[in-house]
C-alpha positions as CSV (number, residue, x, y, z in Angstrom):
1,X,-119.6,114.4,-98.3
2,X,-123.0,115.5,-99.5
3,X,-125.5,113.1,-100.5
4,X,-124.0,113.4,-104.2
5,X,-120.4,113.7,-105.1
6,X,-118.1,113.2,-108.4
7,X,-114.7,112.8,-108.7
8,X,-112.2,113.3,-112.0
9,X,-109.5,110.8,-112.8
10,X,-109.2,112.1,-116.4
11,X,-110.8,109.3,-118.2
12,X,-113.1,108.5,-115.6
13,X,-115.8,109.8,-113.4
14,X,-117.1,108.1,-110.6
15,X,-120.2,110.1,-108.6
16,X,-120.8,108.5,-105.4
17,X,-124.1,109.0,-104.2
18,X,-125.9,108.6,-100.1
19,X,-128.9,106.7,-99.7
20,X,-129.9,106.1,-95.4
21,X,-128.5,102.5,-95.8
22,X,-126.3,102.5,-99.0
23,X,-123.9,104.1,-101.0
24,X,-123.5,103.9,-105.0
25,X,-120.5,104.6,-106.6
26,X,-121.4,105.1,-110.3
27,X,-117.9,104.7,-112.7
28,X,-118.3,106.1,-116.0
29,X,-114.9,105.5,-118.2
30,X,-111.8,103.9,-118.3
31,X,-109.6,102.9,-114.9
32,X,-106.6,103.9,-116.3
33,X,-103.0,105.3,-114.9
34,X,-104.8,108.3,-113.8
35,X,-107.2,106.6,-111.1
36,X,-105.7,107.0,-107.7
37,X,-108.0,104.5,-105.2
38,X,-106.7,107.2,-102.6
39,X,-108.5,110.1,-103.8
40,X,-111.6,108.4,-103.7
41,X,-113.7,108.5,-100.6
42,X,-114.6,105.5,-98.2
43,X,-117.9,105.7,-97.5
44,X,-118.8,102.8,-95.1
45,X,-123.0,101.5,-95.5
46,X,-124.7,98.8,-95.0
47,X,-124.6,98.2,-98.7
48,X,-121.8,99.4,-101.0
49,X,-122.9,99.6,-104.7
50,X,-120.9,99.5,-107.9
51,X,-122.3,100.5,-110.8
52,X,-119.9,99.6,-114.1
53,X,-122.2,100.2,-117.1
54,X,-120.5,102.9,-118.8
55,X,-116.4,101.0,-117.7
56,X,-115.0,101.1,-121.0
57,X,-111.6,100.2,-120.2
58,X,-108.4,98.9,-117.7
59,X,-105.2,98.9,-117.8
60,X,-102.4,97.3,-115.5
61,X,-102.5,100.4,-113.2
62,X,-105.6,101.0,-113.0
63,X,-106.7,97.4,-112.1
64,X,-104.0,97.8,-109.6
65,X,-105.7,100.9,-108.1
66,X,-108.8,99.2,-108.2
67,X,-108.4,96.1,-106.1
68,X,-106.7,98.1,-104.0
69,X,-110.1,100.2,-103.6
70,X,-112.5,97.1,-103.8
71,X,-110.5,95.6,-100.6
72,X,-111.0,98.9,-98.9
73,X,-114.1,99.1,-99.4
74,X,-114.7,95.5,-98.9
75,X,-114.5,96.2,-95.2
76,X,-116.9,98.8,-94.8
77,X,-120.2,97.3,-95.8
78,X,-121.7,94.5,-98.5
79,X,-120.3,95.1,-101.9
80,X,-122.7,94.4,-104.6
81,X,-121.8,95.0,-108.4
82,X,-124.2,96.1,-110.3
83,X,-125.1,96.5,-114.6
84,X,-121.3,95.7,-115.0
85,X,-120.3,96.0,-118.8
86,X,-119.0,93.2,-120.8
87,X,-115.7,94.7,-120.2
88,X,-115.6,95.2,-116.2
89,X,-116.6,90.8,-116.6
90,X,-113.7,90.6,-118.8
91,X,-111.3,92.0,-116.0
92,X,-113.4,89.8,-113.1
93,X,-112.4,87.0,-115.3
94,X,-109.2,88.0,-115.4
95,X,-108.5,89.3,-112.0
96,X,-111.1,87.9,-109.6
97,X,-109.9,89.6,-106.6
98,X,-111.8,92.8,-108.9
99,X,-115.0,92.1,-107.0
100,X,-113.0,91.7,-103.2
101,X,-115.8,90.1,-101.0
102,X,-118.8,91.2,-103.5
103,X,-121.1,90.0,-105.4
104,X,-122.7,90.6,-109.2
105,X,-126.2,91.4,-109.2
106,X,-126.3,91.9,-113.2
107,X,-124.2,92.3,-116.0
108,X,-124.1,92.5,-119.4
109,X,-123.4,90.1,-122.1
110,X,-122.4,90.3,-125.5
111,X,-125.1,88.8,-128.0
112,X,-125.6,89.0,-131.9
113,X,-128.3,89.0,-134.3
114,X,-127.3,87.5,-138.1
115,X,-129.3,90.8,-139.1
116,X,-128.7,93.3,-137.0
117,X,-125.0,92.8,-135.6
118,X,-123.8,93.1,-132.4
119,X,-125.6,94.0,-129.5
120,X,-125.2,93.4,-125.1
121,X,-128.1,91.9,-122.9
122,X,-128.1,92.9,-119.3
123,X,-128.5,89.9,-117.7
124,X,-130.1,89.7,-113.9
125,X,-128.2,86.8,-112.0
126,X,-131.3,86.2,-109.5
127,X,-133.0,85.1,-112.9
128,X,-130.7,83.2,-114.6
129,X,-128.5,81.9,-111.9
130,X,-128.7,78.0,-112.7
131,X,-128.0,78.7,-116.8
132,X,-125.0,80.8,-116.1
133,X,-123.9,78.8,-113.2
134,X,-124.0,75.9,-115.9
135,X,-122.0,77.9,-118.3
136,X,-125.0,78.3,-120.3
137,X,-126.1,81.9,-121.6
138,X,-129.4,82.9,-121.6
139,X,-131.8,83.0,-124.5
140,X,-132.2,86.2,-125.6
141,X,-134.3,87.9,-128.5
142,X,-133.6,90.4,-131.2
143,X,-135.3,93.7,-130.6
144,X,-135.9,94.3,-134.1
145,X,-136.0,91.2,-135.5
146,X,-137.3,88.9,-132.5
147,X,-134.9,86.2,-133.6
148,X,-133.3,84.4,-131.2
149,X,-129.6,86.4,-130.5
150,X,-126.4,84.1,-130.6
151,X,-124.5,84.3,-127.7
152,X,-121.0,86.2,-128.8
153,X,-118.5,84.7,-126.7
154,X,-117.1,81.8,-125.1
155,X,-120.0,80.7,-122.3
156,X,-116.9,79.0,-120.0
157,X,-114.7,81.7,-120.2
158,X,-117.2,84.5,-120.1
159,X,-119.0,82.7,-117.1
160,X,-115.7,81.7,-114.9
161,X,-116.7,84.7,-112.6
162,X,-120.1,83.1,-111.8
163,X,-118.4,80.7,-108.9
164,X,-119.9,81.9,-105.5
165,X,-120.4,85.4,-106.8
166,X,-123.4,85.6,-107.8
167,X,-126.4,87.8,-105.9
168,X,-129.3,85.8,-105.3
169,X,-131.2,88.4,-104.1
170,X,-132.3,92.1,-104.8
């Protein structure tokens, strides 16, 4: 592997990228039927990072595939999940064994202004650790407006991932 790679599944790229104690795998699109966990390469680090930003979408294979790549990779360094998008904590939620032995450094959250509609908040878990651990989401403000944003989903569902998998660090 060279120090920057990508890989197709269709719907989804993931570039995995070599730092002297870490890797990054960087997933832009949707796991789908047409990820294969095979094709994608282990690369063993002291730190193995995710990042889910731009993970539009799962599916019942694809989650499949996935765990089945998280617990691979799980055994080859420290996962740590990284700017995961409202929908990769939707499929935590729903599948926890989605982050193997890992943990979430940030991810986003879905706000909205009365004004301005709907917007996400990227959300640092070192920061806000005791709110979110308490269900609660963090105040956040309107970037046109400055008014306070309402959070746009249910804090206990959207927060069930939170239990022990959390980074406190970084």
């Amino acid at each position: 592997m060279s120090e920057s790679d990508t890989i197709n599944f269709g719907a989804l790229k993931i570039t995995l990228s070599k730092a002297i104690d870490s890797v990054t795998y960087t997933f832009e699109g949707d796991v789908d039927e047409n990820f294969r966990h095979k094709d994608v390469p282990r690369v063993g680090a002291k730190q193995i990072n995710f990042i889910l930003e731009n993970v539009n979408n799962f599916n019942s294979v694809g989650i499949r595939e996935w765990v089945y790549l998280v617990r691979d990779l799980s055994a080859l360094g420290s996962l740590c999940f990284k700017r995961c998008s409202v929908t990769m904590v939707d499929q935590i939620n729903m599948v926890p064994d989605s982050l193997g032995n890992g943990v979430v450094e940030s991810f986003y959250a879905p706000y909205a202004c009365d004004e301005h509609g709907e917007t996400s908040r990227l959300i640092m878990a070192k920061d806000h650790a005791k709110e979110i651990s308490e269900n609660i989401a963090p105040d956040m403000q309107c970037d046109h407006c400055k008014e306070k944003l309402v959070f746009d989903a249910l804090e206990d569902a959207y927060f069930m991932f939170v239990s022990g998998k959390l980074s406190k660090a970084s």
